[in-house]
C-alpha positions in Angstrom: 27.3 108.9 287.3 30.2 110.1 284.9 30.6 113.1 286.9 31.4 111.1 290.1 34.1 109.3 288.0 35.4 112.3 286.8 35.2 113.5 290.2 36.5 111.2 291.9 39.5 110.9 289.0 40.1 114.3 289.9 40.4 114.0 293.6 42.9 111.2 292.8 45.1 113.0 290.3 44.9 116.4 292.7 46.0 114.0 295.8 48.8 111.7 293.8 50.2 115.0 291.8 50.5 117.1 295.7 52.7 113.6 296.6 54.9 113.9 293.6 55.4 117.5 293.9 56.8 117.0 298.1 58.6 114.1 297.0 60.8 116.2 294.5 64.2 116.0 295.1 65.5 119.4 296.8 69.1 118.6 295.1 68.7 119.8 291.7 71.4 117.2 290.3 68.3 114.6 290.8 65.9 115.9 288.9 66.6 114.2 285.3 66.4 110.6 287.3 63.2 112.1 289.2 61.6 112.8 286.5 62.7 109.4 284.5 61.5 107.8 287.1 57.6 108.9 286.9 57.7 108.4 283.2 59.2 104.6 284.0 56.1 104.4 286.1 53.5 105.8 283.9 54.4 103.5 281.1 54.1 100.5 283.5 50.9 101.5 284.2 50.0 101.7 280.7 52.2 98.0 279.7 49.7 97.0 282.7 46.5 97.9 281.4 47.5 96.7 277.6 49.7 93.3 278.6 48.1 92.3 281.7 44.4 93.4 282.0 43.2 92.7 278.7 44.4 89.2 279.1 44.1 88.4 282.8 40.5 90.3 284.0 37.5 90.1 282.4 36.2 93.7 283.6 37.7 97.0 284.5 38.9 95.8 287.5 42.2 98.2 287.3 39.9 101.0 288.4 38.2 99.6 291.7 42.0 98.5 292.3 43.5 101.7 291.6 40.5 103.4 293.8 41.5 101.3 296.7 45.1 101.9 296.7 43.9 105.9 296.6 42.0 105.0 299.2 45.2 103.7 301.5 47.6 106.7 299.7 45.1 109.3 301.4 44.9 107.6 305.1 49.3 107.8 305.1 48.8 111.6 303.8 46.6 112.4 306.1 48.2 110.6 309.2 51.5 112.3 308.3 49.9 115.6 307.5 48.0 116.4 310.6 50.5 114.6 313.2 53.0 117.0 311.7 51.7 120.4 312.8 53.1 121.6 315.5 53.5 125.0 317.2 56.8 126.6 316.3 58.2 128.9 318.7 56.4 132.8 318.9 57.5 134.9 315.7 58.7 138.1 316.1 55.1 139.4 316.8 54.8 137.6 319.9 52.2 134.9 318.2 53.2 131.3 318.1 53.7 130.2 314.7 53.0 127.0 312.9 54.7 125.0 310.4 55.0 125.9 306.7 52.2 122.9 306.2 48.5 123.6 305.6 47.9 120.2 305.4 46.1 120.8 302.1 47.0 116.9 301.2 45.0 116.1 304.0 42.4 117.5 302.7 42.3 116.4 299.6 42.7 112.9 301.3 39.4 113.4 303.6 37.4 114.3 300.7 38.4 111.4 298.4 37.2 109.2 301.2 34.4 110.6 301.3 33.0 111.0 298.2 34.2 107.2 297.5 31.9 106.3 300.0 28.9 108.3 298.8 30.1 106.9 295.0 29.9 103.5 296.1 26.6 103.5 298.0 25.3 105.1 294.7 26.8 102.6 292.6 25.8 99.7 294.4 28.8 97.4 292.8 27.8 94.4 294.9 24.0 95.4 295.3 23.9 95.1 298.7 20.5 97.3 299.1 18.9 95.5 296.0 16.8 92.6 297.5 16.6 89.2 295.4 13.6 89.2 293.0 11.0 86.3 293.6 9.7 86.8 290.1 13.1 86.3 288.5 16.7 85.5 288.6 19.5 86.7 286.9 22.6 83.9 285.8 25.9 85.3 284.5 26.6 82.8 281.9 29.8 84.4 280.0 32.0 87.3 280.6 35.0 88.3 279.3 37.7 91.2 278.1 40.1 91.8 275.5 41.5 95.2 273.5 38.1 95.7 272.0 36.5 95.8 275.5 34.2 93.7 277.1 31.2 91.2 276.0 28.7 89.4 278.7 25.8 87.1 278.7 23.3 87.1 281.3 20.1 85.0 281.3 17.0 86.0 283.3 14.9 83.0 284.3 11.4 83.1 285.4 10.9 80.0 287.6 7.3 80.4 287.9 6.7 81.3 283.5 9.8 79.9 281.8 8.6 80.5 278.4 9.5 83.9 279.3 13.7 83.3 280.0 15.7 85.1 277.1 19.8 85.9 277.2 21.3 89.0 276.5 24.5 89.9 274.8 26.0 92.6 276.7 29.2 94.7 274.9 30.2 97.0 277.6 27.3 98.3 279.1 25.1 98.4 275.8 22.5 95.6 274.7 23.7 94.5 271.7 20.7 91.3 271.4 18.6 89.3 273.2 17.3 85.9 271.9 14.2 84.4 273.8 14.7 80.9 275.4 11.6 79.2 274.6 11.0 77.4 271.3 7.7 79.7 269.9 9.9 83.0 270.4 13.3 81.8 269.8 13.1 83.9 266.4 11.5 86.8 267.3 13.8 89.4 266.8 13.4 92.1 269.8 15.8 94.8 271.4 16.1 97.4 268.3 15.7 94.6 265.5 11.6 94.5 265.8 9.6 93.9 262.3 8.6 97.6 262.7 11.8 98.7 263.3 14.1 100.6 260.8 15.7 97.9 259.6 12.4 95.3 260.2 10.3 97.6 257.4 13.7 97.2 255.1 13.3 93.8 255.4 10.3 93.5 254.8 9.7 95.5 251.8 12.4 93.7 250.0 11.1 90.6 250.8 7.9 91.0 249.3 9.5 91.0 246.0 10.7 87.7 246.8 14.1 87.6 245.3 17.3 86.5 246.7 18.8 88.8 248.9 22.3 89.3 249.2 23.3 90.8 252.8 26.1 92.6 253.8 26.0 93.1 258.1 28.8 95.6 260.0 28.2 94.4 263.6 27.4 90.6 264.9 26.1 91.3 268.2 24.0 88.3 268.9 23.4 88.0 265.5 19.6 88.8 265.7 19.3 89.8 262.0 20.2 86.5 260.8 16.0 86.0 261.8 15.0 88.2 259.1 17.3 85.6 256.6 15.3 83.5 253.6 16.7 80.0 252.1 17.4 81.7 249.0 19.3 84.2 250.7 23.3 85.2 251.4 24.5 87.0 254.4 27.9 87.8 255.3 28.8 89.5 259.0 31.5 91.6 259.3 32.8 91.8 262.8 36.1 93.3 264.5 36.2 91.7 267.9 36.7 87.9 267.8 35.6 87.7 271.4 32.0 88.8 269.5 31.9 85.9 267.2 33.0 83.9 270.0 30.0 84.5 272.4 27.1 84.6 269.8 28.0 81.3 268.6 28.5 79.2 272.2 25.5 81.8 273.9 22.8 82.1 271.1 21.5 79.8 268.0 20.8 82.8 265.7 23.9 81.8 263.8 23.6 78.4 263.5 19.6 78.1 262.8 20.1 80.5 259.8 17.6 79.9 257.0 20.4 81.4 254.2 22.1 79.4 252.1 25.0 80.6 252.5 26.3 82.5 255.9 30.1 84.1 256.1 31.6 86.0 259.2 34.3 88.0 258.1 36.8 88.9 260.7 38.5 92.1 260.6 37.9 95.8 260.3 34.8 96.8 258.2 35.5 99.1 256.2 39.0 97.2 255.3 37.7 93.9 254.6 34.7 95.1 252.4 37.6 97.8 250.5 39.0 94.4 249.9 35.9 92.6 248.6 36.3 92.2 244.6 34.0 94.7 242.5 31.8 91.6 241.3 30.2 91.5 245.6 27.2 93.6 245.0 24.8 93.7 247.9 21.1 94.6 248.2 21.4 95.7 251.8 24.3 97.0 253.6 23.5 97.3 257.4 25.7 99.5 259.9 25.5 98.4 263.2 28.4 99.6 265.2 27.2 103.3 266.8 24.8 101.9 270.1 27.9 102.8 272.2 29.6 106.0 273.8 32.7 105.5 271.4 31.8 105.1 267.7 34.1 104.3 265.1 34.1 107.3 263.0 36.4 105.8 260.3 33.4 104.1 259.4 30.9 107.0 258.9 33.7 109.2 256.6 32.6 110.2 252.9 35.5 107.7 252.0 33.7 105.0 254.2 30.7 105.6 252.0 32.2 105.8 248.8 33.3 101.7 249.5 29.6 101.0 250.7 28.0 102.6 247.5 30.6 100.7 245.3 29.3 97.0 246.7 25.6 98.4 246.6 23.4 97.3 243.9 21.6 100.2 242.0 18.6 100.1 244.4 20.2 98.7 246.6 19.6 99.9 250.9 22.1 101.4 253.2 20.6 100.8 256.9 22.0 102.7 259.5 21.2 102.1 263.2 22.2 105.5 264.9 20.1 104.7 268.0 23.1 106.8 271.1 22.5 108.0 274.7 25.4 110.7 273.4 25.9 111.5 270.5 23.1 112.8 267.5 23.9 111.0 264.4 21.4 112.3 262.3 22.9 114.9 260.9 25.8 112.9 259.9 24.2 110.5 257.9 21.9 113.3 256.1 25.4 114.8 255.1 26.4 111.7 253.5 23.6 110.6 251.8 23.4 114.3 250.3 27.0 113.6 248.9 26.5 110.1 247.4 23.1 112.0 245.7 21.3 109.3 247.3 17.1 109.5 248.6 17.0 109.0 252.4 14.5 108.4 255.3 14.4 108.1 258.8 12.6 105.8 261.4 11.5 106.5 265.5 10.6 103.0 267.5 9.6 104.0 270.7 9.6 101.4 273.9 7.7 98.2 274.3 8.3 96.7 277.4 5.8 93.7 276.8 6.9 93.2 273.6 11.0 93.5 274.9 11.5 96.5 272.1 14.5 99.4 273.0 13.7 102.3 271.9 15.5 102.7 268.4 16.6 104.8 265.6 17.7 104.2 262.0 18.6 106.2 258.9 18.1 104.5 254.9 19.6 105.6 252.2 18.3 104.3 248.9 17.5 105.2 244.9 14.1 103.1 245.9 11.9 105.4 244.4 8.9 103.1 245.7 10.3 102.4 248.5 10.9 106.3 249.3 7.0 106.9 248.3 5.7 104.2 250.6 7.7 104.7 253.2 8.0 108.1 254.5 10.5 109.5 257.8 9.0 108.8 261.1 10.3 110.6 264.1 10.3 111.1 267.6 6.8 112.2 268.9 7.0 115.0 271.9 4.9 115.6 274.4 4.3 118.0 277.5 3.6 117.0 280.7 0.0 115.9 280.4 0.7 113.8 277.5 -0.6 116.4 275.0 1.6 115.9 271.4 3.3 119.1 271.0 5.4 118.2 268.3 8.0 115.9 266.4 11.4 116.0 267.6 14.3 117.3 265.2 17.5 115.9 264.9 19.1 118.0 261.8 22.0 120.2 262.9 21.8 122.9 259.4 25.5 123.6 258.4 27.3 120.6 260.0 30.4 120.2 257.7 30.6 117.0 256.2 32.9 114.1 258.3 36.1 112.9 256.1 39.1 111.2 256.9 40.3 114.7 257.4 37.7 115.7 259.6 35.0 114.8 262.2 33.7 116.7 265.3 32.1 114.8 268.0 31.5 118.5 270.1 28.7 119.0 267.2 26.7 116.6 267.4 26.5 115.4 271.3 23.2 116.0 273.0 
């Protein structure tokens, strides 16, 4: 599906760049207000997208617009282009000539209209060949945009087995949470926070020594960690996007049915507000949850970036890292850092449960638990062939990646 946006981007730019170029002024005195002019309109476009669209839509809705317009643009080009060749009289080879126009625009013009087409009966933006479910239905509950991107709700209801109704939290088009609806799996963490889930075994390891737990969480989502809280525990959120905090706390209860005493959501850049944090805030678990998506903040996996999580970490203290991406293989990465900070490390592979609403997930640990390093050894991905023979465990190390610093990163390294 990224290919037909890049294609179809293409088609656009190939079409909109031939109409600039025939548009050029033949007087060469115009050129400096030519050209002044198509930067004036490219930073419109730009003022549009920050002042206007971030405010006023609560989805991408530039890009359907700007499609259409394309869509109108490549009709006029082709209407003028092929009602404009016409035979010239014979050249001096006795063969009638046409005019110096290929009608290449047209062209271009056809084949963006086409391949629209195809794109939208492939996307299906309005789901016109989807038929309504009679098991379920889906409600839109909340959904809106800002410079962070955008954050949804949705809650599928099950007339006929409501105990089954749950709402997700939706940032962009990656689950970030999904909190059952009825009251005997309201808590039940699912998505990629399960008990046997990276972070889930964390969790429960430390509490079985039973001592307050101080918590420190980059990433709100829909808050589902806050189920794993204790009364005698402290967790602070640290979140970037206030349309976030906004959403978990009118959409889902996590926040507000918290067993910890004491519950802060900081609001702000992550790495910023926990540099700011006084030397005395000493956590026994740091969480990173803010690399699900197709952009990650890379600020926040630098050796600097470290360095401030190992200085608010208590000497056994966990560093939980969800690297669970449809792009990008973190693994590596996080092995580079932890072999910096000197610190022990492990890995954990959840595969899929659809009855039990589990996403497939990844995390990386980083610890000086030497118990917790002996009891708890890596788990990765199992592979297997076609007839479901295990062949293997998967590998995610990438030998020689350079470690990332606020000098350097390289995204072309580690995609899949």
């Amino acid at each position: 599906m990224r290919l037909m946006h890049f294609a179809l981007l293409f088609l656009v730019c190939m079409m909109c760049h031939g109409e600039l170029y025939r548009q050029r002024p033949r007087n060469n005195h115009y050129l400096t207000e030519f050209y002044l002019w198509m930067s004036i309109g490219g930073a419109f476009g730009g003022l549009f997208v920050a002042l206007f669209a971030t405010h006023f839509f609560n989805e991408y809705h530039e890009w359907p617009i700007a499609l259409g317009l394309s869509i109108v643009l490549a009709f006029v080009v082709m209407r003028r282009e092929w009602g404009s060749r016409t035979i010239m009289p014979a050249d001096h080879a006795g063969k009638p000539a046409w005019t110096a126009n290929p009608a290449k625009q047209g062209w271009v013009g056809l084949a963006f209209v086409l391949f629209f087409g195809f794109f939208m009966f492939i996307q299906d933006p309005f789901e016109w060949r989807v038929g309504p479910s009679t098991e379920y239905v889906n409600v839109d509950l909340d959904q809106s945009r800002n410079f962070y991107g955008t954050v949804a709700v949705t809650e599928r209801q099950y007339p006929q087995h409501p105990e089954r109704n749950y709402r997700i939290f939706y940032s962009g088009q990656i689950t970030h949470g999904l909190q059952f609806q009825s009251a005997e799996k309201r808590s039940q963490p699912a998505t990629y926070y399960s008990p046997q889930s990276g972070v889930g075994e964390t969790f429960t390891y430390l509490h079985q020594h039973k001592k307050p737990l101080h918590v420190g969480l980059i990433g709100l989502g829909a808050g589902t960690l806050a189920s794993y809280a204790r009364p005698q525990d402290r967790f602070d959120y640290f979140e970037i996007n206030p349309e976030v905090v906004r959403v978990s706390q009118k959409w889902f209860d996590n926040l507000s049915t918290i067993k910890a005493q004491d519950l802060r959501i900081i609001l702000g850049d992550a790495r910023l507000q926990m540099e700011r944090l006084p030397a005395t805030t000493q956590y026994d678990v740091i969480v990173l949850d803010a690399f699900t998506g197709g952009s990650v903040p890379i600020h926040l996996l630098t050796r600097e970036a470290f360095q401030i999580y190992k200085s608010h970490l208590k000497p056994e203290g966990f560093i939980v890292v969800h690297i669970t991406n449809a792009y990008l293989n973190l693994y590596p990465v996080l092995k580079a850092q932890a072999q910096e900070l000197g610190m022990g490390y492990r890995h954990k592979f959840q595969d899929l449960d659809r009855d039990q609403f589990v996403n497939r997930n990844f995390y990386f640990i980083l610890t000086q638990d030497a118990t917790y390093l002996k009891d708890y050894p890596s788990v990765g991905r199992v592979l297997r062939d076609d007839q479901g023979h295990v062949i293997g465990v998967e590998n995610r190390d990438r030998p020689g990646l350079r470690l990332w610093t606020d000098q350097f990163s390289s995204l072309h390294q580690i995609q899949w």
